[in-house]
N, C-alpha and C positions, 0 to 999 in steps of 0.2 A: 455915886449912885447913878446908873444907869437908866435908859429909858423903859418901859413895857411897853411889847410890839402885842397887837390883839390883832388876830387872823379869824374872819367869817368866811371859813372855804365852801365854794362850789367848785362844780362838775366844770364851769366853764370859765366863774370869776370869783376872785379873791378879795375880800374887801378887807382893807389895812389900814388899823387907828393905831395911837403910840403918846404915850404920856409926856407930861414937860418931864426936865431932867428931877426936879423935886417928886415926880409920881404922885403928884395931885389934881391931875385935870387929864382928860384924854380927851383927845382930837383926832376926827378922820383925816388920813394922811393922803393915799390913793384905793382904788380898783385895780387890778393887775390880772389879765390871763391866769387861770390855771397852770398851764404849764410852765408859766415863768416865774411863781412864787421863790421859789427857791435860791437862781438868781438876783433876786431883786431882793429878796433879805441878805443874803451875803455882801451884796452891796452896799446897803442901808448898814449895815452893821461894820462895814469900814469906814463908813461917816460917821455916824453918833454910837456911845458904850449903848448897846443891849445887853439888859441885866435878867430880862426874862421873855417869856412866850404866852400869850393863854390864848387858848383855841378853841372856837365854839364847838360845843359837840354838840350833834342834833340829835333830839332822841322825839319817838311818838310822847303823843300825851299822856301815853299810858306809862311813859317811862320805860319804854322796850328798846332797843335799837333796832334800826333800819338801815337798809343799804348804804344810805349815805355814811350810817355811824361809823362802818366799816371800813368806807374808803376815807374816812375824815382818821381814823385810827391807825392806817396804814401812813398818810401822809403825815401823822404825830413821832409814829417811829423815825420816818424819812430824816424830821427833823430833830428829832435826837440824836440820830448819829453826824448829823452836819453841822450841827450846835452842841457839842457836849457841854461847856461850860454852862449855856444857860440855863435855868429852871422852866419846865414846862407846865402851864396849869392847864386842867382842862376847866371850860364854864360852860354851864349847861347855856342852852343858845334859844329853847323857846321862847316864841313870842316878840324876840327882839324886831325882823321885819316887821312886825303888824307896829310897835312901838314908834318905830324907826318912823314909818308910812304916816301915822299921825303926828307924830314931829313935825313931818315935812309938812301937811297939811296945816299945821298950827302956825308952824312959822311965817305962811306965806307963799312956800315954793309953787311956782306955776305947774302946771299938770303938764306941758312937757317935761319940767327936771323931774317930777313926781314921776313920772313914765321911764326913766332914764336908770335902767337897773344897777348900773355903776353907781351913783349917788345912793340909792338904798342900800347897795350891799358894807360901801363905807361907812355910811351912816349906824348900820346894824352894826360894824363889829367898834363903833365908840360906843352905844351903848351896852356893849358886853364886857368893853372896858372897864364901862365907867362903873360900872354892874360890880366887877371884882375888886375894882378898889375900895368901895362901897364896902363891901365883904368883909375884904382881908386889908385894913390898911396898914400902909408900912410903917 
């Protein structure tokens, strides 16, 4: 059994959580530039088996897509043809910042880290993780 990688893609940073090998617990892993996602899973995936992908998709509250949906959907194709083996899910991704943002607030985090949009962005795609496993468990 392999790992699940969860990707919170933005226009600038990519936030990247990933399950134990059992697929019962996700943890943020890193932040990574936009344009080096790609990279840097190819990488990660000659360290540890990736067994699958899920990828926040953003949509309005109205349930419409939006520009981002677009280019989040262009970057899904990217990654099916770079990853064929794996399985790709998509999970709906609202609301996980705002969740994320009181996390942090609960936890403790000082309002620098809370300021520090790499922390939120990784934090956001554990909870979309954890979101799917919740869902769909194996």
């Amino acid at each position: 059994m392999g790992r699940i990688v969860a990707i919170d893609y933005g226009l600038k940073r990519v936030g990247i959580a990933v399950t134990d090998p059992q697929q019962i617990i996700a943890t943020p892993l890193t932040t990574i530039k936009a344009q080096e996602v790609v990279a840097f899973l190819k990488a990660y995936e000659q360290q540890e088996a990736v067994e699958a992908f899920v990828i926040g998709l953003p949509k309005r509250l109205n349930n419409t897509e939006s520009l981002i949906t677009i280019i989040v959907k262009k970057f899904i194709h990217l990654l099916q043809q770079t990853f064929p083996r794996q399985e790709i899910f998509q999970q709906d991704e609202r609301y996980t910042s705002k969740i994320a943002l009181a996390g942090m607030i609960q936890g403790g985090y000082k309002k620098k880290d809370r300021r520090n949009k790499a922390n939120l962005d990784k934090l956001s795609a554990t909870i979309l993780l954890q979101s799917f496993l919740e869902r769909y468990p194996r």
